[in-house]
C-alpha positions in Angstrom: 93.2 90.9 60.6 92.8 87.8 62.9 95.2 85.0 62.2 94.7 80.8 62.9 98.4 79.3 63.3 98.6 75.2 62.1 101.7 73.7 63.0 103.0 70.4 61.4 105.7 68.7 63.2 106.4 65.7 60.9 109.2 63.1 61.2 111.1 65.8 58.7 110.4 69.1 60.2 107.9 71.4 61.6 106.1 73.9 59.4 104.0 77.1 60.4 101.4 77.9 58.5 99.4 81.2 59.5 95.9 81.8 57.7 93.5 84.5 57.4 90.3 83.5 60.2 87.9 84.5 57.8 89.3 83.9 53.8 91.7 81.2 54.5 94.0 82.9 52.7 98.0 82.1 53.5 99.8 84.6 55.1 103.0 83.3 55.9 105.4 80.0 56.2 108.2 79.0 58.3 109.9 75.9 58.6 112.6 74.5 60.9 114.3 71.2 60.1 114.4 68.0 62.0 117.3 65.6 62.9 117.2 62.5 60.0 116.0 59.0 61.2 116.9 56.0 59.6 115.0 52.4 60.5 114.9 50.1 61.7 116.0 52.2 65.2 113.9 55.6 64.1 114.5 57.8 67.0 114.1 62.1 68.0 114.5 64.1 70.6 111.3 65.9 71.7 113.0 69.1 73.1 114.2 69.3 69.2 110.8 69.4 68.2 110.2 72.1 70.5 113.4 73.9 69.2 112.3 73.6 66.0 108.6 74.9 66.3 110.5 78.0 67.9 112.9 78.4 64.9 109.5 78.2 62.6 107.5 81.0 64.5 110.7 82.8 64.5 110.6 83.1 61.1 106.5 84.5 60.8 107.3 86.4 63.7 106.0 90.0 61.9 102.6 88.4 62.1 102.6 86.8 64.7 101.1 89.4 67.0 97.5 88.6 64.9 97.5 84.9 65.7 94.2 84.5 67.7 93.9 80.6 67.9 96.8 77.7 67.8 96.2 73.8 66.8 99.2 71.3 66.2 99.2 68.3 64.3 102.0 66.1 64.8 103.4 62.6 63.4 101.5 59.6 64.7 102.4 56.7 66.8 105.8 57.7 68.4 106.0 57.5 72.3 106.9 60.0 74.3 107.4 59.5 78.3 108.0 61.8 80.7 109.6 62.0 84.3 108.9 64.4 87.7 110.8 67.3 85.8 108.2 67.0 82.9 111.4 66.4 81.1 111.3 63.7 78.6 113.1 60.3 80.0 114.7 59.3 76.3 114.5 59.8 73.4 110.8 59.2 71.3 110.6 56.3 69.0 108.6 57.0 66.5 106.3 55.6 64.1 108.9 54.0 61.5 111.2 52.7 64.2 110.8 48.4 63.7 112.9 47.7 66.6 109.5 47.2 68.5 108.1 44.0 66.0 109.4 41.5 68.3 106.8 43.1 70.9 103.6 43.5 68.1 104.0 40.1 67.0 103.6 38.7 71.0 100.9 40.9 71.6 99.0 40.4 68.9 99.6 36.3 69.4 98.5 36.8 73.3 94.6 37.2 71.9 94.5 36.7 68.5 94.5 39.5 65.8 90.3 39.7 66.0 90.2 40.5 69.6 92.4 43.2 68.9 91.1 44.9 65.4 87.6 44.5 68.0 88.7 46.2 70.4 90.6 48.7 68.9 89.8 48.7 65.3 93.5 47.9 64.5 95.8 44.7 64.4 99.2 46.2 66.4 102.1 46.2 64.4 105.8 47.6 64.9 104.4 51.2 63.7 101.6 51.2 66.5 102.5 53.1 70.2 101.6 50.1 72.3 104.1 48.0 70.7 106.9 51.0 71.5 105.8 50.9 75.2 106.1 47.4 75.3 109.6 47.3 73.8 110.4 49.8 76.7 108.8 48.1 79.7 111.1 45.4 78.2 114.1 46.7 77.3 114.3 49.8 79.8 113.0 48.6 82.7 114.9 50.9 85.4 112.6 53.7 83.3 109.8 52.6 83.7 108.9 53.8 87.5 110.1 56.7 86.5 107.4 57.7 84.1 104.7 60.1 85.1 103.7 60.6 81.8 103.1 59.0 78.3 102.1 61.0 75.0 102.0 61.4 71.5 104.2 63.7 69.5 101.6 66.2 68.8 100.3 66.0 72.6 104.0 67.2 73.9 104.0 70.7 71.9 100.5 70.6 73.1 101.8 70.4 76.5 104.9 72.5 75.8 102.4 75.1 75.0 99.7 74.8 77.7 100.7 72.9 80.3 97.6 70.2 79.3 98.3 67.0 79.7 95.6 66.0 76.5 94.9 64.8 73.3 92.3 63.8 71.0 90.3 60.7 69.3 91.8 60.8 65.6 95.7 60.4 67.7 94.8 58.1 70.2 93.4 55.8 68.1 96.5 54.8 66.7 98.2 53.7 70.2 96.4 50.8 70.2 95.2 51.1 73.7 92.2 53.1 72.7 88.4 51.7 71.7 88.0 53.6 68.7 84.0 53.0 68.4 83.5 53.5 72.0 86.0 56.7 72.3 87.8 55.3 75.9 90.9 54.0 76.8 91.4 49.8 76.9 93.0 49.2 80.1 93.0 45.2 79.6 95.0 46.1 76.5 97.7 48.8 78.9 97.7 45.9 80.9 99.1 43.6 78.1 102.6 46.1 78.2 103.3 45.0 81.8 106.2 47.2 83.9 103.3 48.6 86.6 99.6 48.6 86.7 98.7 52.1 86.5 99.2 53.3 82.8 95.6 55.0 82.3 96.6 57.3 85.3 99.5 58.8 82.6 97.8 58.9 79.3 96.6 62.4 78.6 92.8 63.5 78.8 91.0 62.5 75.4 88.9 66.1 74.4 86.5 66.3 71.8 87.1 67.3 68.5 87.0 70.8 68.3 87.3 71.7 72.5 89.8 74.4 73.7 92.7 72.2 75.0 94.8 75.5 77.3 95.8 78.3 76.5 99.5 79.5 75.6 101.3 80.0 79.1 103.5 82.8 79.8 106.9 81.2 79.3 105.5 79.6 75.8 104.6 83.3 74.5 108.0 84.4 75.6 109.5 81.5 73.3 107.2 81.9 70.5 106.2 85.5 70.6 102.4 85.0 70.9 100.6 86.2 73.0 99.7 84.7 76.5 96.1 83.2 76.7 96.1 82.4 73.1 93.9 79.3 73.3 95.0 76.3 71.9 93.1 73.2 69.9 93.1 69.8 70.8 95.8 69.3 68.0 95.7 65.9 66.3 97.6 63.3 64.0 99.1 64.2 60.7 96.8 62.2 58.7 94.1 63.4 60.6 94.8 67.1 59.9 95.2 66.6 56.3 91.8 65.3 56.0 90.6 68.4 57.5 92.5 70.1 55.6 91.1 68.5 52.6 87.6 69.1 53.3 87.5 65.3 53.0 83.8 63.8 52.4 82.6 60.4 53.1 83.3 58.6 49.8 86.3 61.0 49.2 90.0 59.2 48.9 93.5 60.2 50.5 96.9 59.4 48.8 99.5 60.9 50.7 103.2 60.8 49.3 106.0 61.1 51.7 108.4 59.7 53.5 105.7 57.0 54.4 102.9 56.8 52.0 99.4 56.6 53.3 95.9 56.2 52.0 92.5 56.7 54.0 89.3 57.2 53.2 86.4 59.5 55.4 84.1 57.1 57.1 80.8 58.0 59.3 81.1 54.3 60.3 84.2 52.5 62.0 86.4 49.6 60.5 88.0 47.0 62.1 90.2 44.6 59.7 91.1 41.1 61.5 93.9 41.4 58.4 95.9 44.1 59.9 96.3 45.7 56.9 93.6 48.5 57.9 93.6 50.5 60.9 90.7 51.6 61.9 91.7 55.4 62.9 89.3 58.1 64.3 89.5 61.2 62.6 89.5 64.8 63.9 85.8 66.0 63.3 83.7 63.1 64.9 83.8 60.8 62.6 86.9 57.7 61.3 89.4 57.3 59.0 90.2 53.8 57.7 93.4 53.9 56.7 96.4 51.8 55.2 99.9 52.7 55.7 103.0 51.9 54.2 106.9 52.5 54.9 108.3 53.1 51.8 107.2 56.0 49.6 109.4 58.8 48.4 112.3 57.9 50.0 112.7 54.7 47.4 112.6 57.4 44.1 114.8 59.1 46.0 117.0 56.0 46.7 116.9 55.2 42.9 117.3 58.4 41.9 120.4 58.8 44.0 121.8 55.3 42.5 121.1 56.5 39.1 123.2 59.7 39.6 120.0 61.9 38.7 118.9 64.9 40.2 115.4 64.8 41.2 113.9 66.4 38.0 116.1 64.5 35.8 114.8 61.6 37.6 110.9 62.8 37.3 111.7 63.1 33.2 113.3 59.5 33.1 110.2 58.0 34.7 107.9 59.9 32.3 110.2 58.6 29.5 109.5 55.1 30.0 106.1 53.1 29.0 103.7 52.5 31.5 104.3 48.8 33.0 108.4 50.0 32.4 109.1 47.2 29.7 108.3 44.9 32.3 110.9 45.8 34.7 109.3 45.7 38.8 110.0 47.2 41.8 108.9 45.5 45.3 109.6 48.9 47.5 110.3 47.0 50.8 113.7 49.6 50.9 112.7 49.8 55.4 111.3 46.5 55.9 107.3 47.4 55.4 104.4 47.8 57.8 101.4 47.1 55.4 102.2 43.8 54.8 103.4 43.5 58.1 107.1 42.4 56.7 109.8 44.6 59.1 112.5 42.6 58.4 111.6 43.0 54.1 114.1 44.4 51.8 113.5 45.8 48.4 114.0 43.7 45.1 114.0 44.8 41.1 113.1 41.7 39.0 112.6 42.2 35.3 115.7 43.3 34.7 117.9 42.5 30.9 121.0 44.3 29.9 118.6 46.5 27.4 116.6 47.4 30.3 117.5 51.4 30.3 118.1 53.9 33.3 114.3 55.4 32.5 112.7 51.8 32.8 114.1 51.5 36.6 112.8 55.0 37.3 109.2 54.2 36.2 109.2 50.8 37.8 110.6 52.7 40.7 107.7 55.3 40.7 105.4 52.5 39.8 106.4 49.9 42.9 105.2 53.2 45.1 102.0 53.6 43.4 101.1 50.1 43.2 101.4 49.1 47.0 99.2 51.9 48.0 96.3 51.2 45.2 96.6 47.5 46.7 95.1 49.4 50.0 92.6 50.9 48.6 91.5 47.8 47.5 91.9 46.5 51.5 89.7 49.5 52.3 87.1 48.7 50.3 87.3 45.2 51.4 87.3 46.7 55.3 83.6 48.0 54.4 84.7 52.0 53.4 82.8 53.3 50.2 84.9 55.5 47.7 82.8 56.5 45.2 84.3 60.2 45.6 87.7 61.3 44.2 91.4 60.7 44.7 93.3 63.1 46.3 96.8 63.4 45.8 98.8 65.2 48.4 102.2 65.2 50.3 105.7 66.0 48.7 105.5 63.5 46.2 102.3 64.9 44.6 104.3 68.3 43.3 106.2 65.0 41.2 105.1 64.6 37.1 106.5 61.4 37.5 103.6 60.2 40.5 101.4 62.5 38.9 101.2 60.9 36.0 102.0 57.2 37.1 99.2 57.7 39.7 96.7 59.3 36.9 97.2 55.7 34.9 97.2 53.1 37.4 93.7 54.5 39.5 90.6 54.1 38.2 89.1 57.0 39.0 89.3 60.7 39.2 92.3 62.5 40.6 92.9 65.7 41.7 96.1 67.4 43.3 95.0 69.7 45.6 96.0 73.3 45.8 97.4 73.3 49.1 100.8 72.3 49.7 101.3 72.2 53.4 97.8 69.8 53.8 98.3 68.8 57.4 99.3 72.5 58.3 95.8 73.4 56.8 94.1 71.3 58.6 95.3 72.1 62.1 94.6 75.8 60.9 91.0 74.2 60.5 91.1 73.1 64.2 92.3 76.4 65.5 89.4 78.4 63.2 86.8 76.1 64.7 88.2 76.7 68.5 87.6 80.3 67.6 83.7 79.3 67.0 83.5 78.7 62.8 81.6 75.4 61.5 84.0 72.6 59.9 81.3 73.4 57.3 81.9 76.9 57.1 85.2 76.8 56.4 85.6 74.2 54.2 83.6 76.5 51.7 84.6 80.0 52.3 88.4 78.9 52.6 87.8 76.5 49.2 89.2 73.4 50.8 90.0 70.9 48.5 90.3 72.9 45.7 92.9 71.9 43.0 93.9 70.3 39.6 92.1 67.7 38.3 94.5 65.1 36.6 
């Protein structure tokens, strides 16, 4: 039986997921955890990354032997940089790191947030890689010559793996130094980090879609037990990968709940939003993926759950206990600062509160505070030109929740359905490495059911 492996290395961990080539059917899981980041400094080692994608083969290693295709998705927007060793230089900030707004705020007031969301389909903020290299350049400046190379996350297992120094569209467009309509690098953008004049020399190769990226080298194998010459996909972002692994049509809707929550749509057409609020994302079949993201998602229940002195269920059964609109209590769920608004300096506030206000009322407000900032960008997509006259999907962690099950089933209006997958983004990049091996996106979103689920 031939086996696809999809890694997802997220800011949490990295999970393995291997799949039957021709069924889609789940073979086995392993997962390896990562080091904890806490904003607004939001920082990882890559090699851990690495460590950690060992630890989860390790642990499907019985089946590993049938792997026949790799793909790895990876958290967006973190920079990685490299030196003559290959060796990363320091550690990667990554995508909720807000140490780097100082930097987005100047380069977005150097040409105005239309030339930007022009020429890259997105208004920079603190979240966005060019921002990240510019905080460097700026506040590591004996670095800087140093650097031979400059990545993503998923582009450094990607490299780890083969020795390529590549990535692809849906990834890329999220640095803010690439053209997202005209698929190329901006160099008058590069040019806008300063530090040295050759920056398009060290990005990594952009491949198409569904192109063979390497293959695994010998001292990879050895590490993860495949075999050498696996070939490898082009990998992509997280977001990017769960749409694949979605089976997401144009019209169809993304709610992802996790430690960030994110909602995108699939677009044939690209966005650009002078606002900021959309970014107008490739994704990882050809086509885009408008999308809206924000920093706070399940780490406020969990917050709130954790102030309450409830478990997570006896949280989940608090929310469900209150009335929908929580007697009026409200929860602004700025806990990190937030990126969509563009607020990094936010904080959270309750208002609504009464001494009868019970512990189930902050619980639904809590839930509710989550739900409501993300619907607001559904409303920014629509106003950014995407049509969503398809369904709702409900994925990440916070989807297996009654509590944002339920809370997201009243507040949308429209259909919602919780897919059946758990791991969406692993799907996905097992969707990349089936189509390396020759299948149709096409293909395999029917005989593998993708998007199958419960309809809420």
């Amino acid at each position: 039986m031939a086996l696809v492996a999809g890694v997802d290395s997220s800011t949490q961990s990295t999970t393995v997921e291997l799949r039957d080539l021709d069924s889609g059917a789940v073979v086995a899981v392993g997962r390896a955890s990562h080091e904890p980041t806490q904003p607004p400094c939001s920082e990882q080692n890559p090699e851990d990354w690495w460590q950690a994608l060992v630890g989860a083969f390790a642990q499907v290693s019985e089946h590993v032997a049938g792997v026949a295709a790799v793909a790895i998705a990876g958290q967006q927007h973190g920079l990685v940089v490299l030196g003559e060793s290959d060796a990363p230089l320091r550690r990667a900030k990554l995508w909720n790191d807000t140490e780097s707004a100082p930097q987005a705020s100047a380069l977005v007031d150097e040409i105005g947030a239309a030339a930007w969301a022009e020429a890259c389909g997105s208004v920079p903020v603190a979240s966005f890689t060019i921002t990240k290299l510019a905080w460097l350049v700026q506040n590591h400046p004996d670095l800087v010559a140093d650097i031979t190379r400059v990545m993503l996350p998923h582009d450094y297992l990607t490299f780890r793996l083969t020795g390529a120094h590549v990535t692809d569209r849906g990834d890329a467009s999220g640095t803010g130094w690439f053209d997202s309509r005209q698929a190329s690098y901006r160099d008058d953008l590069l040019a806008r980090v300063g530090g040295r004049d050759d920056w398009h020399a060290l990005l990594p190769e952009v491949l198409d879609p569904f192109a063979v990226a390497g293959e695994v080298t010998g001292r990879a194998a050895a590490e993860l037990s495949l075999a050498a010459g696996t070939p490898v996909g082009p990998g992509t972002g997280d977001n990017m990968a769960a749409a694949l692994g979605l089976g997401l049509r144009p019209g169809d809707l993304a709610l992802s709940l996790g430690t960030s929550g994110v909602v995108y749509a699939s677009s044939p057409t690209p966005t650009h939003d002078i606002s900021g609020a959309v970014a107008g994302f490739c994704d990882a079949s050809g086509h885009y993926l408008p999308l809206v993201c924000t920093l706070n998602a399940t780490k406020v229940t969990d917050t709130v759950a954790r102030w309450l002195g409830l478990d997570q269920a006896a949280f989940a059964s608090a929310a469900l206990a209150a009335p929908s609109g929580a007697n009026d209590v409200m929860l602004v769920p700025y806990f990190d600062g937030e990126r969509t608004p563009n607020l990094p300096d936010a904080s959270g506030t309750f208002t609504g509160l009464r001494n009868d206000t019970a512990a189930s009322d902050l619980a639904r407000a809590a839930h509710e505070g989550v739900v409501r900032g993300l619907l607001g960008g559904v409303k920014a997509l629509v106003a950014a030109g995407a049509s969503l006259e398809g369904r709702l999907n409900l994925i990440g962690g916070g989807a297996r929740s009654a509590a944002y099950r339920a809370v997201v089933a009243d507040l949308h209006d429209g259909p919602v359905r919780v897919p059946e997958a758990d791991e969406t983004v692993a799907a996905g990049a097992c969707v990349q490495a089936a189509a390396v091996m020759g299948r149709t996106l096409e293909t395999t979103r029917q005989e593998w059911h993708l998007g199958a689920g419960l309809d809420l």
